[in-house]
C-alpha positions in Angstrom: 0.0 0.0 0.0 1.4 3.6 -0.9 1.8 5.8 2.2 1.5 9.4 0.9 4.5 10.9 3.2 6.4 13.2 1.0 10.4 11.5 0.3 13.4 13.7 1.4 14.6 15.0 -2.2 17.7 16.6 -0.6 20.1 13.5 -2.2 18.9 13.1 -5.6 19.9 9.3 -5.9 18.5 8.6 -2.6 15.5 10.1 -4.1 14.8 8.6 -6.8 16.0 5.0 -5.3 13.4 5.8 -3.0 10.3 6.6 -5.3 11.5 3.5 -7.7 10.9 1.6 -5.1 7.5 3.0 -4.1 6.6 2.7 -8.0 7.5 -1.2 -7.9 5.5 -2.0 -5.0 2.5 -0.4 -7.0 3.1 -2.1 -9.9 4.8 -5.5 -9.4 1.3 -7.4 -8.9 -1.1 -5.4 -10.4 -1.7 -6.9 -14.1 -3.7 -3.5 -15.4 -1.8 -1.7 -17.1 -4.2 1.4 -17.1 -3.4 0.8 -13.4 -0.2 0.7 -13.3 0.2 4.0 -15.3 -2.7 6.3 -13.7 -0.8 5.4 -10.0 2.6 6.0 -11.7 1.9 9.4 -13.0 0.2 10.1 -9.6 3.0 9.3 -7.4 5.1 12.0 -9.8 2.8 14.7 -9.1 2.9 13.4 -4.9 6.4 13.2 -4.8 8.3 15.4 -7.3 8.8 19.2 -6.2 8.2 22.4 -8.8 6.1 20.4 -11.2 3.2 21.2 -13.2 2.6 18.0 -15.0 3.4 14.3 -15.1 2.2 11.4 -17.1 2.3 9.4 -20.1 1.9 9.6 -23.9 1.3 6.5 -25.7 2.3 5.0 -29.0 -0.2 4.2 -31.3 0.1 3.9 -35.2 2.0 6.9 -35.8 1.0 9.2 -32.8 1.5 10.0 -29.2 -1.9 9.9 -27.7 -2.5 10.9 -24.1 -2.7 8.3 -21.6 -2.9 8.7 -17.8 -1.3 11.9 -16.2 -1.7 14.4 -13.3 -2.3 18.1 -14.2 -4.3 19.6 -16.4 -5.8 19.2 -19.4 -3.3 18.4 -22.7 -2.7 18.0 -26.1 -4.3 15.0 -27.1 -2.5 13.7 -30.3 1.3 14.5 -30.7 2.9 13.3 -33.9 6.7 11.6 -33.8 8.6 14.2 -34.4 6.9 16.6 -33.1 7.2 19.0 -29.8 9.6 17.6 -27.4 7.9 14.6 -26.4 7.4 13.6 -29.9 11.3 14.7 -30.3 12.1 12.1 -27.7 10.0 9.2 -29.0 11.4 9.5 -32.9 15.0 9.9 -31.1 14.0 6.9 -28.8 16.3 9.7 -25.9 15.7 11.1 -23.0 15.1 15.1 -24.0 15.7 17.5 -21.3 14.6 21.4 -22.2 15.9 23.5 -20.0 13.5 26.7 -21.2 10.6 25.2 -23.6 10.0 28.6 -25.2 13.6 28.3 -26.9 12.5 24.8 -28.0 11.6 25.1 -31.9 8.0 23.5 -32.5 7.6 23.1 -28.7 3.5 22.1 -28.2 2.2 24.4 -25.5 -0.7 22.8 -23.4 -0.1 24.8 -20.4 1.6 28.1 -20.8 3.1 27.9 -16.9 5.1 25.5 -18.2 8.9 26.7 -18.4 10.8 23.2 -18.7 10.4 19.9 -19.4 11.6 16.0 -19.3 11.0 13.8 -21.4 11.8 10.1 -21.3 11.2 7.2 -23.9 9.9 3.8 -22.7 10.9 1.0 -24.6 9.8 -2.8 -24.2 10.3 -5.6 -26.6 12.7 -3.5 -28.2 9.8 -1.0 -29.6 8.7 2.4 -28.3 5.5 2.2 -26.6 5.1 6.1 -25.1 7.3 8.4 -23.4 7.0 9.9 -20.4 6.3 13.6 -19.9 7.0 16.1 -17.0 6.5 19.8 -16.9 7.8 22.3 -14.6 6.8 26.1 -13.9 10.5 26.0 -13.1 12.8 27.3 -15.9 16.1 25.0 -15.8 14.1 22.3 -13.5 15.5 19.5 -14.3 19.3 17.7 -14.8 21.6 14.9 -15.1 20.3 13.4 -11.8 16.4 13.4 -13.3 17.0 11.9 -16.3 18.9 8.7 -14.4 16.5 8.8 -12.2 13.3 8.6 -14.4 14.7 6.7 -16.9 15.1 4.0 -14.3 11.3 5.0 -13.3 10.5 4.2 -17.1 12.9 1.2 -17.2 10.3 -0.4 -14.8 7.3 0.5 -16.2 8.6 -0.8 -19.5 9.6 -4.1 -17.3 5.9 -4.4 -15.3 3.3 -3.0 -17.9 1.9 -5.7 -20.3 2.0 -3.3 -22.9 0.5 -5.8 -26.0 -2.9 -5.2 -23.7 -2.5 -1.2 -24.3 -5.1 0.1 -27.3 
């Protein structure tokens, strides 16, 4: 069961050790995959700091489509290619923007938003979404971040059963 105390964030590795570990005791057992993403991109929103958005854009034919987040309302369709989280999922890389008005063909859903990280998950050797977080926060996010949430998508990629996702 997820306890919603807030983790220390003051050691960045600790950190994100920390909320990996609280996102595989939500997932390891739970065969939804809906599930699975809607609690991941809530515990984001719980537990990171100077965030304005967090969750998940699926692949499907040749789009990104919205899947489970917390936040506002967004952009429904994003084409690879496109924006930064399509930029990520055509570069199958993790894409940090450090200020997303200097980003060229950045998609604005929410206009608070400063900067952003975006993270790829592959499974099976094929993309299947990326994962998106906006911050209010110009220069929000770094080196420590990306390790940290690409491990955060490593296990999602590892837990989901992503041939039941439509």
């Amino acid at each position: 069961m997820y306890r919603a105390e807030k983790l220390d964030n003051s050691d960045a590795e600790r950190f994100y050790n920390q909320l990996n570990e609280l996102l595989r005791h939500l997932i390891e057992y739970e065969p939804d995959w809906l599930a699975n993403l809607a609690n991941a991109a809530g515990l984001l929103g719980h537990q990171l700091d100077e965030i304005n958005w967090a969750g998940f854009y699926l692949f499907k034919g040749e789009d990104l489509v919205l899947g489970p987040f917390w936040g506002k309302p967004a952009c429904t369709h994003i084409a690879l290619g496109e924006g930064v989280c399509g930029t990520a999922g055509a570069q199958r890389a993790t894409v940090i923007v450090p200020d997303v008005h200097a980003f060229p063909g950045h998609i604005a859903c929410d206009e608070a938003s400063r900067s952003e990280i975006v993270v790829p998950i592959i499974a099976g050797g094929d993309l299947r979404g990326v994962l998106d977080i906006d911050s209010p926060v110009p220069n929000r996010f770094d080196e420590r971040d990306r390790r940290g949430l690409e491990a955060f998508a490593a296990l999602l990629a590892e837990h989901v059963d992503w041939t039941r996702v439509r």
